[in-house]
C-alpha positions in Angstrom: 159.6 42.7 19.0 159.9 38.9 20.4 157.4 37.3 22.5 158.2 34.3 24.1 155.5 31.5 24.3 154.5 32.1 28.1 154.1 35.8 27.4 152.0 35.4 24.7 149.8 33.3 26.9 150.0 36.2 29.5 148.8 38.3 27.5 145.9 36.9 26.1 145.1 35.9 29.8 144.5 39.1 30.4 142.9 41.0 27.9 140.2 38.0 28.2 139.2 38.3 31.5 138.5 42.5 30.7 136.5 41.4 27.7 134.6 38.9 29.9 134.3 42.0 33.0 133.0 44.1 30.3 130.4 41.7 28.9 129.2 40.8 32.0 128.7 45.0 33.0 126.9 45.4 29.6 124.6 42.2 30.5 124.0 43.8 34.0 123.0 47.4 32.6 120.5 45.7 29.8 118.9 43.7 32.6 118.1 46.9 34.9 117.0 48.7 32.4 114.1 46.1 31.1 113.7 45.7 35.1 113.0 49.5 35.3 110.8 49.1 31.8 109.4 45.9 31.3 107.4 43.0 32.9 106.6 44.5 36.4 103.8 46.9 35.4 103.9 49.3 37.7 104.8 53.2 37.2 108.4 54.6 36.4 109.8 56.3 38.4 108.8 59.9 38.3 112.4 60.9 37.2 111.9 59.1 33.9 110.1 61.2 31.3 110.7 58.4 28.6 107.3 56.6 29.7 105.3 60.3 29.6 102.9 61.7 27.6 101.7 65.3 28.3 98.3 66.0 25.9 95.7 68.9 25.6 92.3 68.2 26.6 90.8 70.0 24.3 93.6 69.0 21.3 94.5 65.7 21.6 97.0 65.7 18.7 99.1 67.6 20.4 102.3 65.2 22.3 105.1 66.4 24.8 107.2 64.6 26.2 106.9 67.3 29.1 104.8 69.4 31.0 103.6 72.7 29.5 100.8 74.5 27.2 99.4 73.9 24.7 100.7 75.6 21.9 97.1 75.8 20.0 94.6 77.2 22.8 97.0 77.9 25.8 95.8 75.8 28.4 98.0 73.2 30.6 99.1 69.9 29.5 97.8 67.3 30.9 99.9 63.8 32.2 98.9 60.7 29.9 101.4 57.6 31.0 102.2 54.7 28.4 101.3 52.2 31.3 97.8 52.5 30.5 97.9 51.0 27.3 98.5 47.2 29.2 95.4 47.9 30.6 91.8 47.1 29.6 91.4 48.8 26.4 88.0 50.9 27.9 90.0 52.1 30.9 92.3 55.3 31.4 94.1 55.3 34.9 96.5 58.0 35.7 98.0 59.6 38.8 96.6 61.4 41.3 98.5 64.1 40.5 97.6 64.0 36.9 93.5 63.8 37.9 94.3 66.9 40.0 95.6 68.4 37.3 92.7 66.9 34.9 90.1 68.8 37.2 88.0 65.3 37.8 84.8 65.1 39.3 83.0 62.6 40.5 79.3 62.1 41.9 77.4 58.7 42.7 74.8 57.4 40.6 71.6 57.3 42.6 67.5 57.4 42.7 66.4 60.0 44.1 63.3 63.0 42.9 64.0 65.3 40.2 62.4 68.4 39.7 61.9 69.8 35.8 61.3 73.6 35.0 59.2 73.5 32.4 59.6 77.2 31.2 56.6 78.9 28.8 55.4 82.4 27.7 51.9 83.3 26.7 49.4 86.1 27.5 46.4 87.0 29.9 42.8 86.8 28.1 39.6 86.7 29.1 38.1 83.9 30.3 35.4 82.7 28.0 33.4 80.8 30.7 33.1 84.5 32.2 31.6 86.8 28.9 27.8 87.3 28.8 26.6 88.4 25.9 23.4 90.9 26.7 20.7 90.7 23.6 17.8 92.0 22.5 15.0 89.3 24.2 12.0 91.3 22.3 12.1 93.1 18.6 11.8 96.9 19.3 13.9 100.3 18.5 16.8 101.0 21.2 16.0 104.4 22.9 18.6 104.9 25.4 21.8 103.4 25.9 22.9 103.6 29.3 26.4 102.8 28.9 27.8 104.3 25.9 31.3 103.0 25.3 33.5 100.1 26.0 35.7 99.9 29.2 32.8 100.6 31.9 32.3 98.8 34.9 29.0 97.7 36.1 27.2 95.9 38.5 25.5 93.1 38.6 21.7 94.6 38.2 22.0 97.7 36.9 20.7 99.1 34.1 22.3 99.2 30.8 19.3 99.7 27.8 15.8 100.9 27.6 14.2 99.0 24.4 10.6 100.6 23.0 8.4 97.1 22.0 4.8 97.6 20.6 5.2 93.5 21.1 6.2 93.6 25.0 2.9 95.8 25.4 0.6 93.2 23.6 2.4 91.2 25.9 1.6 92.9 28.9 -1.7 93.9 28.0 -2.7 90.0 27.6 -1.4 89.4 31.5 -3.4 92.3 32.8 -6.5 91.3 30.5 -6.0 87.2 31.9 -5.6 88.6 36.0 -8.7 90.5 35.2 -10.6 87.4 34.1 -9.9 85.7 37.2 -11.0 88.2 39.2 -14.2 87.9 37.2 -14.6 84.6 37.1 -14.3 84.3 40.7 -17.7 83.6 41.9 -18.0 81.5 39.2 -20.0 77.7 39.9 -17.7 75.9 37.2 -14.4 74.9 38.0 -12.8 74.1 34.7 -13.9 77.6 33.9 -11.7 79.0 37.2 -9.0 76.5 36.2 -8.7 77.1 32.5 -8.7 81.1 33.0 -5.8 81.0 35.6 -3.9 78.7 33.8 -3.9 81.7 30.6 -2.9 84.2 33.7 -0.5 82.6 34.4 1.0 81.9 31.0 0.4 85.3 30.0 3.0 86.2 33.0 5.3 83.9 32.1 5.2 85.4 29.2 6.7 88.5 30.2 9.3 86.5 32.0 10.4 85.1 29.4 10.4 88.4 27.3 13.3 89.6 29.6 10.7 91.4 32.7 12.1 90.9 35.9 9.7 89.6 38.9 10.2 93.1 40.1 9.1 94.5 36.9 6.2 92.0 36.4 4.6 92.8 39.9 5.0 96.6 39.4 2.3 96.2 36.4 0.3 94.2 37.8 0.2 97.0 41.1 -0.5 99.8 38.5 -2.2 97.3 36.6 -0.8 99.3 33.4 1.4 98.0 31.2 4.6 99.7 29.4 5.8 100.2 25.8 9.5 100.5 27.1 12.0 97.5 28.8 14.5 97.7 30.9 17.6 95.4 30.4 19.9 95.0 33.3 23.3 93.8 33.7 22.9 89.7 34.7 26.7 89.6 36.0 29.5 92.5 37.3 32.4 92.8 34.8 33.5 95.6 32.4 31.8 96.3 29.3 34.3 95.2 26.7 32.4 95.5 23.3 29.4 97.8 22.1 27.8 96.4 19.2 24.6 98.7 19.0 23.6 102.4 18.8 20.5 104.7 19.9 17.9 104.7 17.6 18.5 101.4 15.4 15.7 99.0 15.3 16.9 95.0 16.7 15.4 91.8 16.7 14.7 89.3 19.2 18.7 87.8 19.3 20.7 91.2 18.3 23.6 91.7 20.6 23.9 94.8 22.5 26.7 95.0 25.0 29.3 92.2 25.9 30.2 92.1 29.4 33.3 90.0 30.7 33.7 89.2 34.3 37.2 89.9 35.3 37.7 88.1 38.7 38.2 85.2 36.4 41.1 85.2 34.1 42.8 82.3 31.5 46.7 82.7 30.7 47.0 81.0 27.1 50.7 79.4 27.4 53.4 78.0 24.4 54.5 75.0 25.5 57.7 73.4 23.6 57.0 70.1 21.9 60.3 68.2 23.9 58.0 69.9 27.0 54.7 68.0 27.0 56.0 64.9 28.9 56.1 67.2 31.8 53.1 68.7 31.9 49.9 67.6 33.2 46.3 68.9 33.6 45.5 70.0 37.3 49.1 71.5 37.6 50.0 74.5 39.3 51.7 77.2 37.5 53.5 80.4 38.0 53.9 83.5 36.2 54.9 86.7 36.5 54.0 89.7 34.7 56.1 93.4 33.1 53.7 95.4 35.0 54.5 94.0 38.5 58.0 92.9 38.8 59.1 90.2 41.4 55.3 89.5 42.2 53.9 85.9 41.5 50.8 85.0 40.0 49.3 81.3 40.5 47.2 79.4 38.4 46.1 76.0 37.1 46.2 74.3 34.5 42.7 73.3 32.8 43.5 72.1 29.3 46.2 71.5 26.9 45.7 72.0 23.4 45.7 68.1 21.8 46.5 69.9 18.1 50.5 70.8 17.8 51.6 73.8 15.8 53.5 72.7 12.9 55.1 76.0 12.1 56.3 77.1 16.0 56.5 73.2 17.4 54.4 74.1 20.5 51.4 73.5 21.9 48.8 76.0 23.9 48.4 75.5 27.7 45.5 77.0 29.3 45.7 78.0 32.9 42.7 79.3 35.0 43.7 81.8 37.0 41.8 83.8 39.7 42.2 87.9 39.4 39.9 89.0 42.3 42.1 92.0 42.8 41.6 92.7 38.8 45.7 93.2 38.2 45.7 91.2 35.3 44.9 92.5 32.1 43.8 91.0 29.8 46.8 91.5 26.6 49.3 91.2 29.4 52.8 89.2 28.3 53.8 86.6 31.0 56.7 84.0 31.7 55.6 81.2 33.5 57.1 78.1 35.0 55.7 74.5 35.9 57.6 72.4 38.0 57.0 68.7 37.9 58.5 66.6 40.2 59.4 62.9 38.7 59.3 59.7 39.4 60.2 56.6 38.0 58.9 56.1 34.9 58.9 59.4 33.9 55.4 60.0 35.9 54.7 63.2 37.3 54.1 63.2 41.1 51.9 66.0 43.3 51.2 65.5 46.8 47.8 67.7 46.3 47.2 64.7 43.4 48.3 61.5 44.9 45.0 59.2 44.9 42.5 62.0 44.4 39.3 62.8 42.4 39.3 65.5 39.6 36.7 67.0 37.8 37.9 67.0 33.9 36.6 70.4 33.2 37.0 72.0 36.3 40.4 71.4 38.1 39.8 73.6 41.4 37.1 70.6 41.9 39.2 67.8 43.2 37.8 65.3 45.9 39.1 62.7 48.3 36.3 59.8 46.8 34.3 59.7 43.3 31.5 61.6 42.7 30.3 64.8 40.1 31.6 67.8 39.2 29.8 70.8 41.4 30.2 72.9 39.1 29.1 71.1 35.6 28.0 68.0 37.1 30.1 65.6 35.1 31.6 62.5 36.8 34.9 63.0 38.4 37.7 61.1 37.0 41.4 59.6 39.2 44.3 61.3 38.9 46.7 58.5 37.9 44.7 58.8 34.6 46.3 62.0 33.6 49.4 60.3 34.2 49.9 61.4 38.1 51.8 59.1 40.9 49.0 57.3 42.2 50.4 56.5 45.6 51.8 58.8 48.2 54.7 60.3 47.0 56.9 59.0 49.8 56.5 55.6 48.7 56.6 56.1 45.1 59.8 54.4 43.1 62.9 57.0 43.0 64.3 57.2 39.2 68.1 56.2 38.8 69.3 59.6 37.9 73.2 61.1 36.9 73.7 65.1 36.2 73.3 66.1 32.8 77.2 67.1 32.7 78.4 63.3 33.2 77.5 61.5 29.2 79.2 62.4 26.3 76.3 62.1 23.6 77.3 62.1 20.4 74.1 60.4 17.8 72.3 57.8 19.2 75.1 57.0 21.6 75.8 58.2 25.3 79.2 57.1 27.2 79.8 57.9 30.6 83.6 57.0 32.5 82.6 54.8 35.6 85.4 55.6 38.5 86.7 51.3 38.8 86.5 50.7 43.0 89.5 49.1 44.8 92.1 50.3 42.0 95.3 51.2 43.8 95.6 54.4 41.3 92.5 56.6 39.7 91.0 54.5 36.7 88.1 55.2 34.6 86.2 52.7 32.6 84.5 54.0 29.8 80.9 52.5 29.2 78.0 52.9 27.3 74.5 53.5 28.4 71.0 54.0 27.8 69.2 57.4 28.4 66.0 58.4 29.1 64.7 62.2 29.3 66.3 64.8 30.6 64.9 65.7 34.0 66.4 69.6 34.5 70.3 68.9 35.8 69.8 65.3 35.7 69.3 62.2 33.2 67.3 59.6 33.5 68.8 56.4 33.4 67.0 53.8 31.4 70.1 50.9 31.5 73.7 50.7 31.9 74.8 51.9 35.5 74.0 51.1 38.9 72.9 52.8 41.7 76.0 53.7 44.1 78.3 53.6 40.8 80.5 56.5 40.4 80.6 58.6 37.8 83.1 61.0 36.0 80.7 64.2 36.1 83.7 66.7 34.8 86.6 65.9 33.1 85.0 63.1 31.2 86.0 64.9 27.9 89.4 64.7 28.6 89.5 61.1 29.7 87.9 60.5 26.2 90.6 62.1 24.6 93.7 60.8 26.4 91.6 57.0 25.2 91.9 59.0 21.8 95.2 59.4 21.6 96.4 55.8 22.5 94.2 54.6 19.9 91.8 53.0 22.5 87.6 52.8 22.2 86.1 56.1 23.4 83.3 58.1 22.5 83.9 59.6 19.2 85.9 55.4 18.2 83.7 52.8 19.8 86.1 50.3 18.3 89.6 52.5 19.2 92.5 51.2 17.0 92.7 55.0 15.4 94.5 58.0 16.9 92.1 60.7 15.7 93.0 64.3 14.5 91.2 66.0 17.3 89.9 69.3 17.0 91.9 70.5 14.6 94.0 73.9 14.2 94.3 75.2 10.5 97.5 76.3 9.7 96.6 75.2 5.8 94.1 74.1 3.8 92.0 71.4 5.2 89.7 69.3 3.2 86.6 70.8 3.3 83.4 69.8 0.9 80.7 72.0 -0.9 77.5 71.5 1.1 75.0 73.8 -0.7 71.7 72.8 -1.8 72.2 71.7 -5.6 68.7 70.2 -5.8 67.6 74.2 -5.6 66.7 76.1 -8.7 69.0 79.5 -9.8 68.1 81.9 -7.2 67.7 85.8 -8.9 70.9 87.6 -9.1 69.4 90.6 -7.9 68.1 88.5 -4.8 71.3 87.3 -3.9 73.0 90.8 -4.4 70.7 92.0 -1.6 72.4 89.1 0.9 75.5 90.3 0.9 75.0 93.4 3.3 73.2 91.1 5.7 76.4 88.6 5.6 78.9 92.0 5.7 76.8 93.0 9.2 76.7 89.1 10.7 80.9 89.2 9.5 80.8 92.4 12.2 79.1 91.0 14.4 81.2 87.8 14.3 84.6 89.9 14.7 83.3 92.3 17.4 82.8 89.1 19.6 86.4 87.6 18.6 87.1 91.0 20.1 84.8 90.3 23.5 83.9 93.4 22.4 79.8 92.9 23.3 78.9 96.8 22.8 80.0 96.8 19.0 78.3 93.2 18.6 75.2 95.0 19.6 75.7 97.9 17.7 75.7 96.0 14.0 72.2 94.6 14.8 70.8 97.8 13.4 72.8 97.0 10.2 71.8 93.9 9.8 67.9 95.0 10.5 68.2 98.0 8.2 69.9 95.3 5.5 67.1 92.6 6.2 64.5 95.1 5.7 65.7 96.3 2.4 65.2 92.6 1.2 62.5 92.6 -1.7 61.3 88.9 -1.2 58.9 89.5 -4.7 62.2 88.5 -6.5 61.9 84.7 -5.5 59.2 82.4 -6.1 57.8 79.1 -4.5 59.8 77.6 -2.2 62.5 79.6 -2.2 60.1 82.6 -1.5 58.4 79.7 1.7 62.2 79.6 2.8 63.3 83.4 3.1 60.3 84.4 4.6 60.6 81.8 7.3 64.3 82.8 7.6 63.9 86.2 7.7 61.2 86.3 10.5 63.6 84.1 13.0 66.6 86.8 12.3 63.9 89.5 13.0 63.6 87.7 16.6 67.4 86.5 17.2 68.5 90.3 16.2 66.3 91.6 18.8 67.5 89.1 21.5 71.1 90.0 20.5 70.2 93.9 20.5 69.0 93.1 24.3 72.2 91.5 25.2 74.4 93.0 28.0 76.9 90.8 28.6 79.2 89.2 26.7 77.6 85.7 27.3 73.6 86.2 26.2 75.5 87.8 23.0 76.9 84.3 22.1 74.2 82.2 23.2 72.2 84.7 20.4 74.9 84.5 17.8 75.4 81.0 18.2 71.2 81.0 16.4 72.0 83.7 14.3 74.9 81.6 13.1 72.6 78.6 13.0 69.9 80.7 10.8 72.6 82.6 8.6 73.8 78.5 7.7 70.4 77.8 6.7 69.9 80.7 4.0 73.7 79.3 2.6 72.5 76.0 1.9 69.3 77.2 0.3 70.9 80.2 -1.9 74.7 79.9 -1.7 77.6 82.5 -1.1 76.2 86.2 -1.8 79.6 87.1 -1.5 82.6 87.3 -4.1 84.3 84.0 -2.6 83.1 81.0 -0.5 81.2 81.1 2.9 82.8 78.9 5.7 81.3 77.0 7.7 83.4 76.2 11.3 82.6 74.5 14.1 83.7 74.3 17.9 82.6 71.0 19.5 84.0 72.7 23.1 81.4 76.1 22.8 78.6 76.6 25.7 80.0 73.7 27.9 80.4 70.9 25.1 77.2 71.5 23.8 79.1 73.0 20.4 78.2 75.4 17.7 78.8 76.7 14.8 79.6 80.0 13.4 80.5 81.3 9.4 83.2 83.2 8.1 84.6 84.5 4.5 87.6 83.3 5.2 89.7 79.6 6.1 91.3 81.7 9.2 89.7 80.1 12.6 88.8 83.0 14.5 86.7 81.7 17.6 83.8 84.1 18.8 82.4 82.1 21.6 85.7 81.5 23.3 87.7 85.1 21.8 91.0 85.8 22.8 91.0 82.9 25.0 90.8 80.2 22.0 91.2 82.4 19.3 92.2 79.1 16.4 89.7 76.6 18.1 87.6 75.6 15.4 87.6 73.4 12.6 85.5 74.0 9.4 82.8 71.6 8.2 81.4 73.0 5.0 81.7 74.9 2.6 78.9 77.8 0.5 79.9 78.4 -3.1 78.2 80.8 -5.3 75.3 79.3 -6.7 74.8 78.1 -10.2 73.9 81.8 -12.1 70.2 81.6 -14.3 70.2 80.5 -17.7 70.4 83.0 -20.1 67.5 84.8 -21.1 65.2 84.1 -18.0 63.4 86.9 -16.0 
């Protein structure tokens, strides 16, 4: 074909203006879409889903880009958006609808009163102050015993042992010989004579007051003016005879105890106070207790000492509490739960209203008065308040503590974050920050630095803020310094690297010892499944297993400390199997299996796996509210029993329990 010059020209005309309309359309498209993308920084729109991340709370390795469940625990995936990552690197914001979705809740940070249950248990016993011991006050031979066995009641006054005394008639027979003399002497002219002679009468009565007569007694010989080769010993106080120590018929010297007596209107309640409890509790408290025998009725008391020794075996130290029993209910034996509650303020100081600016008596706290002075009861100088660590001013005026609920840090070591909600922020956004803790109060910390008062903070929900900052690589909790996207809580489908944690610095535990672990480990590997199963009646029933297997144990087959560490061990199963055995529900039964797991762990590191193949330890970080805990298993296979059926594969194991090294050839 021919083309003339002008067509040619035509022709390329053309087809150059549509390359230049298609270049131009091109251009046009790329510039939208970095519109739509790029340098604004706002949201895209909500029918994009290229700028969405969807993420579990609970595993943050799992990515969507869409809504849905997680494919690990089941539970709804939660909106993370790319946009956050141009943000400050300690922030998370997200959209309302995503923080709906989050279940966020907030609460302000503020000073304000906190009350602390201090919780204890203990028993009723006798008030020492309140025993009298009654004793022979004359050597003689016990004729008659009144009251003949332990348990009686008696009055103050009566009668209680008739004592024979050669000694006690000398006695008397010297008082009636002296009164005689004076009557003799009378008339007499000399007056040192009168003088010296009543003074020996008068001894010689004194005499038989101080052999245990009574003025009653005394005036009844001097009436018949003879004297008597038996005493009469009579009850000094009312209270219940609670040890006989003599019989008719034996001979006793001046000292020899007879009868104990204990005054019962009067009782002490000898408490266990935990060691992370003592900052709470102060003498001159009130305390209440209840008791087994009368359900739903309070007792009050007082507390009148705490013990300044701790026990180094059970961490906890005795707290006495006077308590008064003037309708005698309390027994003395009796098992009691009590409760202190301390009100705090700032500083951690305890406050009482009853308290504030008053005088106490240090051995007697029912003695407290407005202005100093002495005890009434021993006579010792009262001492202030504020020096047992009391609120000296009225409470009203007393600095508040800056408090936040317990539920709003995420402690992990010696660090505690909390999510601060940013003010003024056109969407929901969440700074991350770290603070400083004091104790906790109850449901609240105590804020020593870090926050403000009038601050809000994230109080639930803050867990899965941390892990949507986890996932984009960002600072958080478990990554102060970000720049990571961590694995998460993982799910085993394989192998994961586990290490050998047991204790190699032991010595070879007996093979017969270890053989008679195994049935102890078969019955907590019941108990385990049984609660993957929610099934709390059979995690009850293999208790009685593992008792009957724990019993069976002959602890003679290890020496030192291994023997030190099994008997330790096997006393705290002997307690968290009964707790378990008293479960109901399907809750106590974890909280119990979550320190029989703890316990069971223990005994691994010491001795090892009793079993053919390894022991397991796993760990859920999300158990009892985010508190975590661990449980074992024979087996790699996450099987959950704190969260069941509802997180059957949440778990991730920590450790691992080999077989321990076998004894060397030869030894006993």
């Amino acid at each position: 074909m021919k083309f003339t010059e002008g067509r040619i020209g035509t022709i390329i005309g053309k087809r150059a203006g549509l390359i230049i309309i298609i270049l131009v359309s091109i251009a046009t498209g790329f510039l939208l879409h970095a519109v739509l993308t790029t340098g604004t920084g706002t949201e895209p729109p909500a029918a994009s889903t290229s700028q969405e991340v969807w993420t579990c709370s609970m595993h943050p390795q799992i990515r969507s880009d869409k809504p849905g469940k997680c494919p690990i625990c089941g539970m709804n995936l939660y909106l993370v958006t790319k946009d956050n990552s141009n943000r400050n690197p300690h922030e998370f914001t997200t959209s309302q609808t995503a923080k709906a979705l989050m279940d966020i809740e907030t609460t302000k940070v503020e000073r304000r009163f906190v009350v602390v249950p201090v919780r204890m248990v203990g028993k009723v016993d006798y008030d020492e102050t309140k025993l009298v011991y009654i004793t022979a006050w004359v050597p003689g031979r016990l004729d008659r015993l009144y009251v003949d066995y332990t348990g009686v009641p008696v009055q103050k006054g009566h009668h209680l042992v008739s004592i024979y005394s050669p000694e006690l008639l000398s006695a008397q027979e010297e008082m009636l010989q002296a009164k005689q003399a004076v009557k003799n002497i009378q008339n007499s002219d000399s007056k040192l004579m009168r003088d010296m002679t009543q003074a020996t009468y008068i001894a010689a009565r004194e005499k038989l007051l101080l052999l245990g007569l009574s003025e009653k007694q005394v005036a009844a010989i001097e009436q018949t003016g003879k004297g008597s080769d038996h005493i009469t010993i009579n009850s000094p106080v009312t209270g219940i005879v609670i040890h006989k120590n003599a019989k008719e018929g034996m001979y006793v010297t001046t000292g020899t105890r007879i009868y104990t007596v204990a005054d019962l209107s009067q009782m002490w309640v000898q408490l266990d106070a935990y060691e992370s409890d003592l900052m709470w509790l102060r003498y001159g408290q009130k305390v209440d207790f209840t008791t087994v025998a009368y359900p739903g009725e309070v007792f009050k008391g007082t507390i009148s000492f705490i013990d300044p020794i701790l026990n180094s075996a059970t961490r906890t130290v005795k707290v006495r509490v006077n308590v008064p029993n003037s309708a005698g209910k309390l027994k003395p034996g009796m098992f009691v739960k009590a409760v202190v509650h301390s009100q705090v303020a700032a500083g951690g100081k305890v406050m009482d209203s009853d308290l504030a600016g008053k005088w106490i008596s240090p051995m007697h706290p029912e003695i407290i008065k407005d202005a100093p002075g002495k005890c009434d009861v021993c006579g010792m100088p009262l001492v202030r308040t504020e020096s047992l660590g009391y609120v000296s001013v009225d409470p009203k005026k007393a600095d508040r503590p800056l408090v936040i609920p317990a539920t709003a840090p995420l402690i992990t070591g010696k660090r505690a974050v909390v999510y601060v909600e940013v003010p003024g922020a056109d969407k929901p956004t969440f700074q991350g920050r770290e603070i400083v803790l004091g104790p906790r109060a109850g449901k609240y910390y105590i804020v020593r630095s870090g926050l403000k008062e009038g601050e809000v903070v994230v109080t639930r929900g803050a867990f899965k803020i941390d892990s949507a900052l986890q996932i984009s690589a960002k600072p958080s909790m478990m990554s102060p310094k970000g720049g990571v996207v961590p694995g998460g809580h993982a799910h085993h489908g394989g192998k994961p690297p586990v290490r050998d944690n047991i204790d190699k610095s032991a010595p070879a535990v007996d093979a017969k010892f270890l053989a008679q672990l195994k049935p102890i480990y078969q019955a907590y590997f019941d108990t385990q499944k049984a609660l993957v199963a929610d099934d709390v009646a059979a995690a009850v029933k293999t208790t009685k297993d593992a008792e009957n297997a724990l019993a069976a144990v002959d602890m003679k087959l290890v020496t030192g400390e291994d023997h030190m560490a099994w008997m330790k061990g096997a006393e705290s199963l002997k307690k968290i199997l009964a707790e378990l055995a008293n479960a109901k529900t399907i809750e106590p039964a974890r909280e119990a299996f979550a320190l029989y797991s703890e316990q069971m762990a223990v005994l691994a590191r010491r001795f090892g796996s009793p079993i053919s193949g390894s022991l397991y330890e796993i760990k859920c970080p999300m158990a009892f509210d985010g508190r975590g805990a661990i449980w074992l298993q024979d087996n790699q296979t996450v099987r959950n029993p704190y969260f069941g059926k509802v997180m059957l594969q949440c778990g991730e194991v920590q450790n691992v329990y080999t077989s321990p090294k076998a004894p060397p050839e030869g030894s006993p």
